[in-house]
N, C-alpha and C positions, 0 to 999 in steps of 0.2 A: 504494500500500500504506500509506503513511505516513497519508495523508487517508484512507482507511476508519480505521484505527486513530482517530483524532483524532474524526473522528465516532462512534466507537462507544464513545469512553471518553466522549463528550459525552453521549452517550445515559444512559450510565451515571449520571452525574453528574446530569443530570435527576433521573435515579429516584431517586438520594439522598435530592437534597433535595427530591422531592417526598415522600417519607416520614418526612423530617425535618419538614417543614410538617404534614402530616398527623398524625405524635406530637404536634409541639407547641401544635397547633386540640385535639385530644383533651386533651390535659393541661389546658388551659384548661377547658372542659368539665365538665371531671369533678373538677375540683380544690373542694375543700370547705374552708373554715378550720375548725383541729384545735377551734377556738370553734364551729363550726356543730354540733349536733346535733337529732336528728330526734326525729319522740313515742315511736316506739316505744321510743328508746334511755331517754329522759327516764321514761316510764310503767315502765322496768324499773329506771332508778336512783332515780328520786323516789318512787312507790307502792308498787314494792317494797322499801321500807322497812319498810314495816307491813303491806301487804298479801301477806304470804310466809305461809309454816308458820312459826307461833313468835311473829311478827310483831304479835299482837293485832287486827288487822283482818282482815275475811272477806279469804279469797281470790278475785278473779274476775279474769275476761277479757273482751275488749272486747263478745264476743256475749253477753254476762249481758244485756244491754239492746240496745233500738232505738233508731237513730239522734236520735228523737224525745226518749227517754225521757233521752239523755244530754245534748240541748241544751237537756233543761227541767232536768237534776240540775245544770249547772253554771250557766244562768241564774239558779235560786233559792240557788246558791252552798250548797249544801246538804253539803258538806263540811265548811264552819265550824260548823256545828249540833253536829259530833261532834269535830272536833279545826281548828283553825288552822292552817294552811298556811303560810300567805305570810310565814315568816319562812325557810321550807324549797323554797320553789318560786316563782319570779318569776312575775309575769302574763305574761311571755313562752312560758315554761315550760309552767305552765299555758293560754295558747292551742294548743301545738305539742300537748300532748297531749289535751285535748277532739278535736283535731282527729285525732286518730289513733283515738280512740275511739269517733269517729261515722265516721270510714271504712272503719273495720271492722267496727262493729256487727253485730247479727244480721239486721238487715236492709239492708246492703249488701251491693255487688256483691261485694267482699273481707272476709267474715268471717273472725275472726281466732279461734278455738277457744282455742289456747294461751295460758296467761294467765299468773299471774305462781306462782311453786312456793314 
């Protein structure tokens, strides 16, 4: 009696920790430094600045253009033509978000409707 008891709290204790390993693989995984942020967050805190209602710049959203039309609007840097950026958005920045905005385009697989309000 004693030895089933002992094997079955052992069992148990398996299971713990293997659910304790399992949390802790996940947590690793999924954990982001509070510094990491993604385009879409970046395209709603940096463009929507100006690109809001009120804002002074049109409003759009990532499907206003195709994936083409956004890798030739940021190669010709055609943002500087109307206002300067880069003392408000790093090139970091501004990679994460072209990059949000040609994966969502109108002609990818994830078009993005919803644009900035």
């Amino acid at each position: 009696m004693l030895l089933e008891m002992e094997q079955l709290g052992g069992e148990k204790m398996r299971k713990i920790v293997g659910l304790l390993v399992c949390f802790m693989v996940m947590g690793v995984l999924l954990y982001r430094p509070a510094s990491s942020v993604d385009g879409e967050t970046l395209f709603k805190m940096k463009c929507g600045k100006c690109h809001t209602k009120g804002g002074g710049a049109p409003i759009f959203a990532p499907v206003k253009y195709a994936s083409s039309q956004w890798k030739r609007f940021f190669q010709r840097e055609k943002h500087k033509r109307k206002k300067d950026i880069s003392s408000d958005v790093s090139e970091k920045e501004i990679a994460l978000i072209k990059e949000y905005l040609i994966d969502h385009a109108a002609d990818s697989d994830r078009p993005i409707a919803a644009g900035l309000r």
